[in-house]
N, C-alpha and C positions, 0 to 999 in steps of 0.2 A: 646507257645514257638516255635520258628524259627529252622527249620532246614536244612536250604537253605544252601551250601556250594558254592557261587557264583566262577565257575571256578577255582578250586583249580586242578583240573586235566585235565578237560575238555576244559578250557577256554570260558566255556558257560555265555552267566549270564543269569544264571538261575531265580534269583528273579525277573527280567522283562518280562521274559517267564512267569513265575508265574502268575505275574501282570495281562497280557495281557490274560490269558486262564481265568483270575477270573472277570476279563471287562466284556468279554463274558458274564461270566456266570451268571452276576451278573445284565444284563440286564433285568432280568422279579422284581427284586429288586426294581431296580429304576426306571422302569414303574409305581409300585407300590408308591413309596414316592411319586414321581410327580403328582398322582393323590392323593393325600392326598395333595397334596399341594394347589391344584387345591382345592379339597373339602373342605380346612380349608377357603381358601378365599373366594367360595361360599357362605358357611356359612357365615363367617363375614357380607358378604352383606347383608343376607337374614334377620340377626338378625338388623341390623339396619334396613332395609325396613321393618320388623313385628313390631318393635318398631316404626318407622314413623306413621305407619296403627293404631296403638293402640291408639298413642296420638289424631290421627283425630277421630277413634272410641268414646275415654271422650269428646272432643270436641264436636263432633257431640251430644253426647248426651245432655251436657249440654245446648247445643240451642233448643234440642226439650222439654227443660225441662218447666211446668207449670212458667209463669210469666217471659221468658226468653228477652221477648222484653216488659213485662213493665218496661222499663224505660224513667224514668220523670227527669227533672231537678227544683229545685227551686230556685224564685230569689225574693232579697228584694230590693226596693226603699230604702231605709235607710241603715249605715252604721253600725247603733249599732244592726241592727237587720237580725239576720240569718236565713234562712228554708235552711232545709236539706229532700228532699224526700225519702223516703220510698218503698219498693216492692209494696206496698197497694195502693200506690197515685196514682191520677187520675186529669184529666187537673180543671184547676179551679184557681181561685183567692179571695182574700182576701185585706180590706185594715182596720186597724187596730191602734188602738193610745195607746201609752206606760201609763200609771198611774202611775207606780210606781214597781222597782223592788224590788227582795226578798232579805231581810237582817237574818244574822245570829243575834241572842240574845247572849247580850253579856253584862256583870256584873262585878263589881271589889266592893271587901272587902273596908273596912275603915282600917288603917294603924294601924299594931301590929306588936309583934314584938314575937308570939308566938300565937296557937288558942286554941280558951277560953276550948275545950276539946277535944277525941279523935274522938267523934262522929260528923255525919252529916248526913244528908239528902237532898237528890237531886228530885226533883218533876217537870215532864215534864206537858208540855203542857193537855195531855188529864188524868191528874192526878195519873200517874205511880209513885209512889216513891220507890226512891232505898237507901238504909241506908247503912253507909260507914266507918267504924271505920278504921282511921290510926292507925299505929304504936305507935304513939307517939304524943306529943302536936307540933311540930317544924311544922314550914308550908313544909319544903322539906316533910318530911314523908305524911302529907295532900295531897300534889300535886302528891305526886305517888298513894296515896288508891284512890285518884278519876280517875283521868286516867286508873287506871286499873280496875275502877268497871263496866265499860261499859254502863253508864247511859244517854250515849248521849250528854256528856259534859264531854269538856276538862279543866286541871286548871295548872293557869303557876304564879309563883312565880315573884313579880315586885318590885324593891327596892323603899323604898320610903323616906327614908331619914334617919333621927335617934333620938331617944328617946330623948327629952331634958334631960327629971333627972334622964334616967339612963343610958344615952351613948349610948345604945343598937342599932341594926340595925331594922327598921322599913318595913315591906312588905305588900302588898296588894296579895290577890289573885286577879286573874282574871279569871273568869268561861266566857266559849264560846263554845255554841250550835255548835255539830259538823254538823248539815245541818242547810240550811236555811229554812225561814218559820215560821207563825206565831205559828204552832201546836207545833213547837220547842223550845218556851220561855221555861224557867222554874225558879223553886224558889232554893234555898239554905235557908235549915235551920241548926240551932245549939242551944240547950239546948232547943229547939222549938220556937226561937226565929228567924227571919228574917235575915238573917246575913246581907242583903242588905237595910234593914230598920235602918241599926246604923248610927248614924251622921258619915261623910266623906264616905260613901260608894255610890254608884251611880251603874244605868244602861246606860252603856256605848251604847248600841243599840240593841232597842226593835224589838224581832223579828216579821218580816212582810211578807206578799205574793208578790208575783210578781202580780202583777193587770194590765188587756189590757181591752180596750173600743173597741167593734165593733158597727158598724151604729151607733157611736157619734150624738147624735143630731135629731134622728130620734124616732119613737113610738118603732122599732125595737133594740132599744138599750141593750147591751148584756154585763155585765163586768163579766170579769174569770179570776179565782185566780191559779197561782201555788205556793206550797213553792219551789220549784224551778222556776230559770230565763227559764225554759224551756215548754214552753207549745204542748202538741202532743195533736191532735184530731183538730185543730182549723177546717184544711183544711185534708182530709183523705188522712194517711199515708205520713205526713210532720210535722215536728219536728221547732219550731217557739223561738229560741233564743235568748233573749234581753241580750244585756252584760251588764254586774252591773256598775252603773253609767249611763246609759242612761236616758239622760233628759225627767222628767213627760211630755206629752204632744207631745213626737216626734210622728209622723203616718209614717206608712208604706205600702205599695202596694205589697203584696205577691203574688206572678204567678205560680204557676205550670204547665210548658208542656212536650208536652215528648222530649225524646232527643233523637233527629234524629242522630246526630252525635255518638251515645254510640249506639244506632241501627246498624247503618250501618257499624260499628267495628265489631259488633258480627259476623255479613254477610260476612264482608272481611275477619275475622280471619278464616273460613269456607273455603272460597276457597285459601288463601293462603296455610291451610295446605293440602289440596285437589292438589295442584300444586307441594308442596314438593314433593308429594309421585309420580307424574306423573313425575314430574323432574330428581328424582332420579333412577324410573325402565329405562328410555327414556338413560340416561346418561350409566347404566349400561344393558343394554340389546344392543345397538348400536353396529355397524360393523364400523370400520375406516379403514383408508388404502384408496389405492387408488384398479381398476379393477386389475392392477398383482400382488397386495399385499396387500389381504383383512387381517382385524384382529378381531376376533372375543373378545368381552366384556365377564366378569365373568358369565352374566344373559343371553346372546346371547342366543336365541330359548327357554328360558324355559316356557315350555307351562303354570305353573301355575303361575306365575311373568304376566303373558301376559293375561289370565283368569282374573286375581283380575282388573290390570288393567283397561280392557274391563269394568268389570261391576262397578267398580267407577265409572268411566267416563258415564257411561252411567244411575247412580244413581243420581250425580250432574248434568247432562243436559237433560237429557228426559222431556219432557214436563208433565205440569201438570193440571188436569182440562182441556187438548187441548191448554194450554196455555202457550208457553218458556219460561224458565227463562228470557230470553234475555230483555223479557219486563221489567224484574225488575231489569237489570243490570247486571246479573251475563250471559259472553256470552261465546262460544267455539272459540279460534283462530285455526288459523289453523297448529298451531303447536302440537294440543292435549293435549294441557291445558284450564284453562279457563282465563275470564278477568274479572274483577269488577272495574264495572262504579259506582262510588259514587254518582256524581250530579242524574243519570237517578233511581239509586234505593231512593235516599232522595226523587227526586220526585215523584217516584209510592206511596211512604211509607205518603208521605205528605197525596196524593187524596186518599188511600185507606189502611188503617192501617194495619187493619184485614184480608186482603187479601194478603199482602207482607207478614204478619208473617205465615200467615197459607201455603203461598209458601216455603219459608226457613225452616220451621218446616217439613210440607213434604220431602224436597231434606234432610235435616239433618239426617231424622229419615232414607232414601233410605241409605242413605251415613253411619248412624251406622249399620245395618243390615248388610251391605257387610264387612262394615270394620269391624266389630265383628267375622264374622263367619271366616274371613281370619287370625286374629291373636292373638284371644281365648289363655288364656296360657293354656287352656287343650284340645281343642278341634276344634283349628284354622286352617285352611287348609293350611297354611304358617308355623304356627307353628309345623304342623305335617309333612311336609315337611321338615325342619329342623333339628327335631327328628330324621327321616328315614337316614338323610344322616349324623349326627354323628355318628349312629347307622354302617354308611356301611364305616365310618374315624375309625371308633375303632374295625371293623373285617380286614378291610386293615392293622393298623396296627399290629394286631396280627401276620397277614402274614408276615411283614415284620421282625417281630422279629424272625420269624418261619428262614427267610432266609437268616437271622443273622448268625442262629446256625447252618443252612447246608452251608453256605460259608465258613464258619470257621474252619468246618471239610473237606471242599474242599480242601483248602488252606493244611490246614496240612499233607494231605492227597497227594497233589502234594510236598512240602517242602521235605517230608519223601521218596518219591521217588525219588527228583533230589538230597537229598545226599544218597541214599543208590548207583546213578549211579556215584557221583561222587569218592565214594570210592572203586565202583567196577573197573571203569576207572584207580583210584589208584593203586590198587592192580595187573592190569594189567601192567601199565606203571612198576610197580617193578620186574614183571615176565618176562618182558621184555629186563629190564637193568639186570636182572642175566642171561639169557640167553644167552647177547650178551657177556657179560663176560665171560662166560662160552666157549663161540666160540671163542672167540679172544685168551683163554689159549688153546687150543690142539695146537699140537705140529703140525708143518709145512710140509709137506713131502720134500724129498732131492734130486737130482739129479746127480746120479754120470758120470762123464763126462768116 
């Protein structure tokens, strides 16, 4: 509540005096906001630079992890025929002639128009049988008990014309092996009876292996079977896919080598993130301005922003074995970042495999050590950094609410004085005007001549 009487007797205005004694006072206040303000955007920074550090930290680690640069690529001479490498694979070749790929088993009833009962029986390839009783004689109720028996075959209802003498609608089942492969044929029976041995029934397509011929023609001659189009093991840790339809007798020339260019990604992704973070302290720790008008950045001098940095930079370039990275591509400019040469690391990596990974794997593993112990979410020296200084944004503002509630009684406190003056002034200005009242009635003295 206001209890400013702004010049009512005084002709003071008082509430801008007010104002201006609570400026004043109110100066160690807003040193204090302003350094909160200060310390919120710190912050800000600091939480994104911990989070830059962390993702290079999983980075780095996944490059030093077991099998990081095996990688191979594989290719086939032929169109119908696919390799896919593997973590496992290793350089080598293969050339390879198609037999014959893998068909699913597949069967159709002789034409009814209802089945002869509710039972059946379904018998795979390595003689599993599974016994199935429908609901009912209709073939719909049929085609759902087998589908839901899980017997490894599917069965689908097919119109097939209509009874001559009795009008009726005529259906075929048709049972089809849900994988392919020869182990996958099976039988149907009914009353124990063959269901597919009745006149008008047929095997639509007998199931078979996928078949490939290696060293064709020679003492070394090799044939291997999949029930799938998919053969693994030919060549280690490479996956060998004929697509179905591919003509008996195609060959193929299968290669596996490694891949220089998925190598040297892993490497560049390494010091790209390595540059982020050098980019970013460089950007926010910087003076602008000119000599009579320097300006200082949110990160300007902090000695531990300036610490982490030093030892990245000096995790990703320090030499190794006595030997610089620079040989293998990865160089320092002179801007205090780094640079990756692609052609110069493909070709170290070309003459010497084991010796580029086992470089990269070093500086990776230098590079998650630092960037681990900087920005740990419990125990990172960034992250505790961090900590300390929300810690000293949430006792600042405690202050500031402290000075909330002494300016407030400041304030009241001058209000309550400039009216208690201005009704003193009041009271006088009345003592005054009855006074002169008071003088102007006595009585005048008289002079007698």
């Amino acid at each position: 509540m206001s209890f400013a009487i702004d010049g009512l007797a005084s002709g003071l205005k008082s509430s801008e005096m007010i104002d201006a004694v609570m400026d004043v006072q109110s100066i160690p206040q807003t040193l204090l906001k302003n350094k909160i303000t200060a310390g919120e955007s710190q912050i800000s920074v600091l939480r994104s630079l911990n989070s830059r550090i962390a993702d290079l930290a999983t980075l780095a680690k996944k490059t030093t992890a077991a099998g990081a640069f095996s990688l191979f690529t594989a290719t086939s001479s032929a169109t119908g025929i696919k390799a896919t490498a593997g973590a496992t694979a290793t350089e080598g070749s293969v050339s390879l002639r198609v037999e014959a790929t893998a068909t699913r088993h597949s069967a159709v009833t002789a034409a009814k128009t209802a089945w002869s009962g509710t039972e059946l029986t379904i018998t795979d390839g390595s003689g599993t049988a599974t016994s199935i009783t429908a609901a009912s004689t209709s073939m719909d109720d049929v085609v759902k008990a087998v589908n839901a028996a899980g017997a490894g075959v599917t069965a689908s209802k097919v119109a097939a014309g209509t009874d001559a003498g009795t009008g009726e609608p005529l259906y075929r089942l048709q049972f089809t092996a849900t994988e392919s492969g020869a182990a996958n044929s099976f039988t149907v029976t009914s009353g124990g009876a063959d269901v597919f041995a009745e006149p008008g029934a047929a095997i639509v397509t007998q199931g078979s292996d996928a078949q490939v011929l290696l060293y064709a023609g020679t003492a070394a001659e090799t044939r291997l079977t999949s029930t799938t189009n998919t053969f693994t093991g030919i060549l280690q840790g490479v996956d060998i896919t004929v697509a179905a339809g591919t003509a008996a007798g195609t060959v193929a020339e299968v290669a596996v080598a490694r891949d220089t260019e998925a190598v040297s990604s892993k490497a560049k992704d390494l010091v790209d993130a390595l540059n982020g973070v050098f980019n970013l302290i460089s950007a926010k720790t910087a003076v602008s301005g000119s000599n009579n008008s320097l300006s200082a950045n949110v990160l300007t001098g902090d000695s531990a922003v300036r610490r982490t940095n030093e030892a990245l930079f000096k995790a990703a370039a320090e030499p190794i074995n006595g030997r610089s990275p620079s040989e293998y591509g990865i160089t320092v400019t002179r801007y205090g970042t780094l640079e990756f040469d692609a052609d110069k690391f493909a070709a170290a990596f070309e003459a010497d495999p084991a010796a580029v990974e086992s470089v990269v794997n070093q500086i990776s593993a230098r590079v998650e050590s630092v960037a681990t112990a900087t920005s740990d979410k419990y125990d990172g020296a960034l992250t505790a950094k961090i900590t300390g200084q929300e810690k000293l944004i949430g006792t600042w503002g405690d202050q500031v609410e402290a000075w909330d509630t002494r300016l407030a009684q400041r304030r009241a406190q001058l209000e309550r004085i400039y009216a208690s003056l201005e009704v003193t002034m009041s009271n006088m200005q009345a003592q005054s005007t009855w006074l002169s009242s008071q003088i102007a009635a006595l009585p005048t003295a008289s002079t007698s001549s």
